[in-house]
N, C-alpha and C positions, 0 to 999 in steps of 0.2 A: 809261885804264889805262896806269900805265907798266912797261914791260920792267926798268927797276933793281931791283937788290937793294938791299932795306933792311939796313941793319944792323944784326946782330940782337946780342942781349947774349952774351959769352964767357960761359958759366957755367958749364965744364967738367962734367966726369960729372956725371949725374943718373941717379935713381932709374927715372922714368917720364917719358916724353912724353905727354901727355892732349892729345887733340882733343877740341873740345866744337862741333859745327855748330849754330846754333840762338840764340846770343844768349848775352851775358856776366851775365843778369841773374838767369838761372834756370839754373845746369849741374847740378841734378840728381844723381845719383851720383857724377857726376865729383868732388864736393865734399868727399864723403867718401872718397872715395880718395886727393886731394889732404892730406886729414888725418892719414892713413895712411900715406900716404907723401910726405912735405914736401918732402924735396928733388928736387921736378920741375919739369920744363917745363908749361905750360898755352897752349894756342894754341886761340883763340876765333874762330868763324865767325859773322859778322853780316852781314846785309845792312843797307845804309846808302843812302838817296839822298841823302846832302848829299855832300861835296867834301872828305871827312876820308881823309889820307893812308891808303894801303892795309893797312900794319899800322904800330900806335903801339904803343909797346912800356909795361906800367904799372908800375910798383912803390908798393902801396902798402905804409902804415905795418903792423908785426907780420904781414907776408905773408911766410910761407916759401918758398914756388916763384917760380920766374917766367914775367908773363904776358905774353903775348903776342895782341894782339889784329887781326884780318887782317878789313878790311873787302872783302868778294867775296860773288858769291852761288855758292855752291855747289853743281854739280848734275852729272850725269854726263859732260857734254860741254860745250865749249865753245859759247857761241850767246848773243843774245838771247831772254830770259821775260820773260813778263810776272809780276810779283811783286806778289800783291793783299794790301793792307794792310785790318786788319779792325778793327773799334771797339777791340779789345785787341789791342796791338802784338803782343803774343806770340803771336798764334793768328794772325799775319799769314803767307802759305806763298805757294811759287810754284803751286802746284795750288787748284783753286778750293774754299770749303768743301761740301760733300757733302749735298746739300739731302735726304738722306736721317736727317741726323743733328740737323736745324736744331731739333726739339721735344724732344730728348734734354736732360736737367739734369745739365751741367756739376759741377755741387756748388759753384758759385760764390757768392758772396755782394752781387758787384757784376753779376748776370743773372739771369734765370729760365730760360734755355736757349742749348743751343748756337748756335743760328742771330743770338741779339741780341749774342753773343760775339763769332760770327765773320762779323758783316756789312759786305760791303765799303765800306770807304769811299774806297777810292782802288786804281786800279792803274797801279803807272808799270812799263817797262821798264826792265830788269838785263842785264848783261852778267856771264854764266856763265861758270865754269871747271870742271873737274875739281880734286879733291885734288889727284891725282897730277901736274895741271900746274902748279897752287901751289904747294907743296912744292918742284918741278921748278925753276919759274922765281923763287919766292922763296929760294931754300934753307935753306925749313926741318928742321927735325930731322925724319924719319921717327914715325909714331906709335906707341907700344905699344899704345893701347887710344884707340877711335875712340866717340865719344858721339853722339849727334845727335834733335836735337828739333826736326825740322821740318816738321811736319804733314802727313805723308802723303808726303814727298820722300825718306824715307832706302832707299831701295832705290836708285835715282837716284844718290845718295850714295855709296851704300858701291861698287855699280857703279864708277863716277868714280875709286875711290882706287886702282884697276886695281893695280902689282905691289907698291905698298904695304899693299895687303890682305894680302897673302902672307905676311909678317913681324910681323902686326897681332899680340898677343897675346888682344886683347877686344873686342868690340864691345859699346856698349849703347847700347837705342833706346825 
């Protein structure tokens, strides 16, 4: 992990800052808010174990906001977790899946229930942060509205984003 700040894009006033914790690939309502209101910021929470600098910044083609994507695992406190990756990446969480739910149907069409969903198949350890020490030690823009889809972790989360919560205007989870 390094202490630099990245630099981040000038983009003078914006509408919204969006946080989305959970992954760039699914954000969920933040989507449509984004459409809503174009000229924002978007700052994406992903856990990654490869060796990809800590936030890359994207622009794609006919995208109005700008994104921002911050590879960190996200959780209340600073520490080592372990972070259990599951047959579908997206259902991968730092909390284990809930062997209460494993015969539950998803509505998926690649499972027949949750437990073939979220079966692990690997757990590496993560080095955690807080929001509110991202933000801190990255400088990024504070959030208006905080999203988060990560399986059982966002209490942890919103916890984490200590006096940035304060001035949040939303959350959704």
């Amino acid at each position: 992990m390094t202490n630099q700040k990245p630099e981040l894009p000038n983009v003078g006033p914006v509408d919204l800052v969006l946080y989305h914790v959970g992954g760039d690939d699914g954000i969920g309502p933040i989507g449509a808010v984004l459409e809503l209101v174009p000229n924002s910021t978007l700052v994406v929470f992903e856990i990654r174990d490869d060796a990809n600098p800590i936030v890359v910044q994207t622009a794609k083609e006919n995208q109005n906001f700008i994104s921002i994507k911050v590879n960190r695992a996200v959780d209340e406190r600073r520490g080592s977790r372990d972070f259990h990756i599951t047959n579908q990446p997206k259902s991968s969480s730092l909390l284990k899946p809930s062997p209460m739910a494993k015969h539950e149907d998803p509505g998926f069409s690649f499972c027949q229930n949750w437990g073939q969903n979220t079966e692990i198949v690997k757990t590496v350890s993560v080095e955690t942060s807080s929001l509110e020490q991202i933000i801190d030690e990255l400088g990024l823009p504070p959030p208006d509205l905080i999203s988060s889809d990560a399986q059982g972790a966002e209490l942890g989360i919103l916890r984490g984003a200590g006096r940035y919560l304060d001035t949040t205007l939303g959350i959704v989870t």
